[in-house]
C-alpha positions, 0 to 999 in steps of 0.5 A: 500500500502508498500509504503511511499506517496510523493509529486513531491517535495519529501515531503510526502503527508500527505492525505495519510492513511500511513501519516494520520496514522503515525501522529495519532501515534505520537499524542499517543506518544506526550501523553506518550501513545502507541498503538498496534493492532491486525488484524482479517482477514477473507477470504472465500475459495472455491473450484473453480478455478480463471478461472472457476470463472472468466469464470462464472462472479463470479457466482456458487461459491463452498465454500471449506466446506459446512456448516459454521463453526463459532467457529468451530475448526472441520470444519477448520480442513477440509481446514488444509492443505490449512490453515497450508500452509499458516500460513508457508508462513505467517512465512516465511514473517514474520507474527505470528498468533494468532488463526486460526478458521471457520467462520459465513459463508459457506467456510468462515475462519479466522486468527488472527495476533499477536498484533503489531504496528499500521503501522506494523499491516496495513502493515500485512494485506497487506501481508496476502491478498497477500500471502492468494490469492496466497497460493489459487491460488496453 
């Protein structure tokens, strides 16, 4: 979640992952230490719509490519115009990535985002399934 969680009394709420988090950063900092991560973020695309899917009880799913492409900068090729559309919209909203590849499975892909800090780095991941699911919704 974007979002600090707080208390009804305004103070946060420190079972919170964001807390929990926030505070095992600062733990670093306390020891002269830093951390910084780099998400890979895997997702499979397919080429039936949200309504068919919904409609099939998430049955009969097509993948976008048939056969699995791991380490296969040919088989993510295929989904590029898909892939490339979404490396704009990551760009835009302020995520860089590192390399976008196939995947182990059949329409499975994945992006690498640049290293960044850990609570930057969580809050990327929430970005990038947002703007994954409505980059295939178009």
């Amino acid at each position: 979640m974007l979002a600090e969680a707080v208390g009804q009394d305004g103070e946060p709420f420190e079972e919170a992952p964001r807390a929990i988090l926030a505070r095992q950063v600062a733990r670093l900092e306390e020891q002269g230490l830093a951390a910084r991560c780099a998400s890979e973020l895997e997702f499979y695309l397919f080429r039936t719509s949200y309504s068919e899917t919904h409609a099939t009880d998430y049955r009969r799913l097509v993948p976008f490519y048939h056969h699995h492409g791991d380490n296969d900068i040919l088989i993510a090729g295929y989904a590029e115009p898909f892939l490339s559309e979404l490396r704009r919209t990551m760009a835009e909203a302020g995520l860089t990535d590192e390399t976008t590849q196939g995947e182990g499975a059949a329409g499975q892909y994945e992006i690498t985002l640049t290293s960044t800090t850990p609570l930057r780095a969580a809050d990327q991941a929430v970005i990038f399934k947002h703007l994954t699911k409505a980059s295939a919704r178009r």
